[in-house]
N, C-alpha and C positions, 0 to 999 in steps of 0.2 A: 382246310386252308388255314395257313395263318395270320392270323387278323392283326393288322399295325397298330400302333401308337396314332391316336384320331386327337384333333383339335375338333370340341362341340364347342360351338358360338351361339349365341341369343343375344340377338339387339334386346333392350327392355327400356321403358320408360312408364313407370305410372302402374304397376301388373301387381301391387298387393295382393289383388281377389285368386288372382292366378297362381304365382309363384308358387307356393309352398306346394300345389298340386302338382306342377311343374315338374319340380325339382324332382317329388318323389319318382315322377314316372321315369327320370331320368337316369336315376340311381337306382331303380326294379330292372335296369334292362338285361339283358342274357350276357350283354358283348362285357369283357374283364372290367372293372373298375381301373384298375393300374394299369390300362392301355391307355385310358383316355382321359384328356384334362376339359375342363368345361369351362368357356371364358363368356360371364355376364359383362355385355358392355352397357355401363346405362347412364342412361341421356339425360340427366340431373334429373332423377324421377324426382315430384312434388307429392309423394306419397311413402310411405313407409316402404318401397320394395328393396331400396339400397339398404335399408336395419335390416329385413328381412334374411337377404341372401348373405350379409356379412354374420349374420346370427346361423346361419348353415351351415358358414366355414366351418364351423368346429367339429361339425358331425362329418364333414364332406372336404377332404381337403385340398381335393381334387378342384376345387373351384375355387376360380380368378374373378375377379371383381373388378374394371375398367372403368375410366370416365368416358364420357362421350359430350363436349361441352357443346356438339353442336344439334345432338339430338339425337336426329334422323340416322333411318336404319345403314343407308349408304356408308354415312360414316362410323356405323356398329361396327358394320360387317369388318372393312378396310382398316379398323382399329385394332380387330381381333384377329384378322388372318397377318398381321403387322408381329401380332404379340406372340402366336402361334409359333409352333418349330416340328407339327406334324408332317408327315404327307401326304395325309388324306384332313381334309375340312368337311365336316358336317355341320351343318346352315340349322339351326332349330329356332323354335318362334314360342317367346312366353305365354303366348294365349291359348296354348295346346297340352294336351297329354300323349305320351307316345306307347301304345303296346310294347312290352316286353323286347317282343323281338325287332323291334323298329333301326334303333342304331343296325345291329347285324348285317340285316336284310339288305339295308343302304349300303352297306361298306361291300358287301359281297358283292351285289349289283354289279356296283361301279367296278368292282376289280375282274369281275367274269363276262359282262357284256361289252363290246365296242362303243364305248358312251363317255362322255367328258362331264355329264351331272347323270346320276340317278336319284329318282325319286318313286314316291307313290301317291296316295288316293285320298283326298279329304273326308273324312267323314264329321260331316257339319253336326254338332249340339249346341244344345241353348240352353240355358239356364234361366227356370220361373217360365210361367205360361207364356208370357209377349215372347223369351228369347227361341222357345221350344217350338213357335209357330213360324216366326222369321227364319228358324234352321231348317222347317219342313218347305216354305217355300224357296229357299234357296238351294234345296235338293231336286227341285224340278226344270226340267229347261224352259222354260220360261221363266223362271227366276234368274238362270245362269248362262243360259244360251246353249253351246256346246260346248262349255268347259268342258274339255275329258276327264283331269284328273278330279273333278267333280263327280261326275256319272260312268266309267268306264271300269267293265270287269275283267280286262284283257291289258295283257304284256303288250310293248311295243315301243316303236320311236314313234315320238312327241316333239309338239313346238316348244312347250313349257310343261313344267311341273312344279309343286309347291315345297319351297326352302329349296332342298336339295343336298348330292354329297358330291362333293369335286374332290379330284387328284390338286396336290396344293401346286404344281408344276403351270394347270392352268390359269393361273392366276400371273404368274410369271410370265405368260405366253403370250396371254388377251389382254390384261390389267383388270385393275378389282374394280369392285362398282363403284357405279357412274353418281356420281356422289351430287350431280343436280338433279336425278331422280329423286324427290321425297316420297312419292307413290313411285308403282311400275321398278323396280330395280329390279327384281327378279325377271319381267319378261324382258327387258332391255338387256341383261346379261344371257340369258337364252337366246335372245336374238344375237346377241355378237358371235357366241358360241357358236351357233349355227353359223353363221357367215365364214367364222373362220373354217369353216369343214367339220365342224366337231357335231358330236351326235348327243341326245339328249332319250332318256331312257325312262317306261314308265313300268316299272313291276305292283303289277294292282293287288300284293300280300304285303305292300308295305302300308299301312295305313297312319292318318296319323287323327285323332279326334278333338277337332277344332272347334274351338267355343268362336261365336259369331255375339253379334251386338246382341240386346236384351232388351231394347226399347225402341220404339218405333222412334224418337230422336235420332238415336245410335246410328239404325241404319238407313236411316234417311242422310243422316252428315258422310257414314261413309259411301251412300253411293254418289252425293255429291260428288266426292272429295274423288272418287277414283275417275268421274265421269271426265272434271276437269284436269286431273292429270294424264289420261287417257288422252286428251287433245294437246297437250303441252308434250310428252313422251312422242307424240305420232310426231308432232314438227322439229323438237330435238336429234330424234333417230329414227328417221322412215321407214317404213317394214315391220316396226317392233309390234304394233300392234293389230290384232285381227277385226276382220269387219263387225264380227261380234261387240264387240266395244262400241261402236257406234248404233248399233241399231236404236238405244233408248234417244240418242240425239235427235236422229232421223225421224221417231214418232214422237216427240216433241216441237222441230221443228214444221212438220208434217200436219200437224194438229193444230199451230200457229195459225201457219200461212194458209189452212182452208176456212181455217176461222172470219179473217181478215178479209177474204175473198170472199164469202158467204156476205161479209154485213158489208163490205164496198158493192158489190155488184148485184145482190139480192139473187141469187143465182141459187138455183134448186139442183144446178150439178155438183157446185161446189158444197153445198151443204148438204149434199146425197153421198158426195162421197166421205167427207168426215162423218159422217154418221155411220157408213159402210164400214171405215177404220175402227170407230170406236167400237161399234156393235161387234166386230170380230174381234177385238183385243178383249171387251168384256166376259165375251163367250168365253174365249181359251182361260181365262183368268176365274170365270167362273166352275168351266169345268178341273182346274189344275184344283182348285178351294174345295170344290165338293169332295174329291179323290182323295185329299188330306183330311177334311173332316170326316168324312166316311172310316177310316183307319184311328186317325186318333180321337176323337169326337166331335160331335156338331156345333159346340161354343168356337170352335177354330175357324167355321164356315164366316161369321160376317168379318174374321178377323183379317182373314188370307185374301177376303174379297177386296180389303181395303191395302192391306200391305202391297199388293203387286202394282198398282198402280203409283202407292205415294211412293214407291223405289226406283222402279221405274220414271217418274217423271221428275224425282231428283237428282237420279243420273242425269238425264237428258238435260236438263237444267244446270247441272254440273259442266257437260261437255259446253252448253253456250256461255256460260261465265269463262271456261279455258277459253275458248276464241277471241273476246272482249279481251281476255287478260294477257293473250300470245305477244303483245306490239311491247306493252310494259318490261313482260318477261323477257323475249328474244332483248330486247333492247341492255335489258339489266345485263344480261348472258355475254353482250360483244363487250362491256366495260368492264367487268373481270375479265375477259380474255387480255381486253389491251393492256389493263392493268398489272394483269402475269406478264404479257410479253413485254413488257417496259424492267419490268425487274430485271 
């Protein structure tokens, strides 16, 4: 096969620690160097990453350097498919490193399967003990639900896959992303995809190896952060999101409301059956902890016993702050529209 001329895009903002391992894994890949240009767009990082990758040009000349004055990945992406003149887009993400044959695999994918993104397989790491324990629980379903491109050792059509590689045609077809996404942009453009008839592709030899938070802050703000745009996404573009996403709401919620019922009515059903909840979520939580300290040692045991719950209930925590915050947001949302449509 002949492999085209590819635009690689990476939103970035803030990826000092990352970057330079980034880069390398980008420029070790298999697919030609002079097919493909690689455009950083970055979101006035407040860290040395924009010295960093202007310090690479020299060695790499292959790479473009954007601003992004408004941050968010939404508008990375739509900044760099703008600057682009490929016709195939590959989506990559500074927090990662990509095997060798990674580009290839994706551009093949997409050009031999019936598919409008192809993608592959997370393989979650951590860096230092807290990150290396946070990436073992996020490799279990109970940390992740049934993400597939999390846990899945088989080819197939998917809801979603992570980054991704599109024909640049589709962009011209659906329009690029949905730019009041600041989380969810990728499952909100899989979902249009699919709406429009288009198919979404997961080959599980593409891998890519994803560094996750390192500190139980970390991933505590990002399961907030995704819980609440997870309810903001759902009411912007219905369908985009799966029931999975909610489940941490629902045991949050759930946990409330028998709370509340137990000390209003003094009632031994309602505090039998929050106790029934917890007692089975501890269980599963404790046997997910034991199976990972048992493989990687038993200092992980009280670690994993604690991470599953504080993630869990600051997602869910997360989704009830999006709900509180839906009336503000929608509200902000119709005064730029009216705003655009008066111009």
């Amino acid at each position: 096969m002949q492999l085209p001329f590819i635009s690689v895009i990476l939103p970035v903002r803030n990826e000092e620690r990352y970057i330079a391992a980034c880069v390398d894994s980008i420029f070790s890949q298999d697919y030609p160097a002079d097919q493909m240009e690689v455009i950083f767009v970055d979101g006035r990082s407040e860290d040395r990453t924009g010295e960093l990758l202007h310090a690479m040009q020299k060695e790499h000349p292959q790479i473009v350097v954007l601003d992004n004055p408004n941050r968010t990945v939404p508008y990375a992406m739509n900044i760099g498919i703008a600057h682009s003149s490929a016709p195939v887009i590959v989506r990559l993400d500074a927090h990662a490193e990509y095997p060798a044959d990674y580009i290839r695999l994706s551009v093949e994918t997409l050009l031999t399967k019936d598919c409008d993104n192809a993608g592959g397989v997370f393989e979650t790491h951590g860096r230092g003990f807290m990150g290396e324990a946070i990436a073992e629980m996020l490799k279990t379903p109970l940390g992740v639900g049934n993400a597939t491109y999390r846990l899945t050792t088989e080819d197939g059509y998917v809801d979603t896959v992570p980054f991704g590689c599109f024909k640049r045609e589709l962009f011209d077809r659906i329009g690029g992303f949905d730019e009041r996404m600041t989380r969810n942009q990728d499952n909100e453009l899989n979902f249009r995809i699919r709406k429009n008839g288009g198919k979404i592709y997961l080959n599980h030899n593409i891998r890519v190896q994803y560094y996750c938070r390192d500190t139980m802050r970390g991933i505590m703000k990002m399961g907030y952060m995704n819980g609440k745009w997870n309810v903001i996404t759902m009411t912007l573009v219905p369908g985009s999101m799966g029931v999975r996403h909610f489940v941490p709401l629902a045991f949050v919620l759930s946990t409330i409301l028998l709370a509340l019922l137990t000390l209003l009515t003094k009632s031994m059903l309602f505090g039998g059956l929050l106790a029934l909840g917890w007692g089975a979520y501890l269980l599963l939580g404790f046997f997910y902890s034991y199976t990972i300290a048992k493989e990687k040692g038993w200092k992980f045991l009280p670690v994993e016993i604690i991470l599953y719950p504080a993630f869990h209930f600051a997602y869910g925590f997360g989704s009830l702050c999006g709900i509180a915050a839906l009336p503000k947001f929608v509200r902000a949302e119709k005064e730029k529209k009216k705003a655009g449509d008066g111009r």
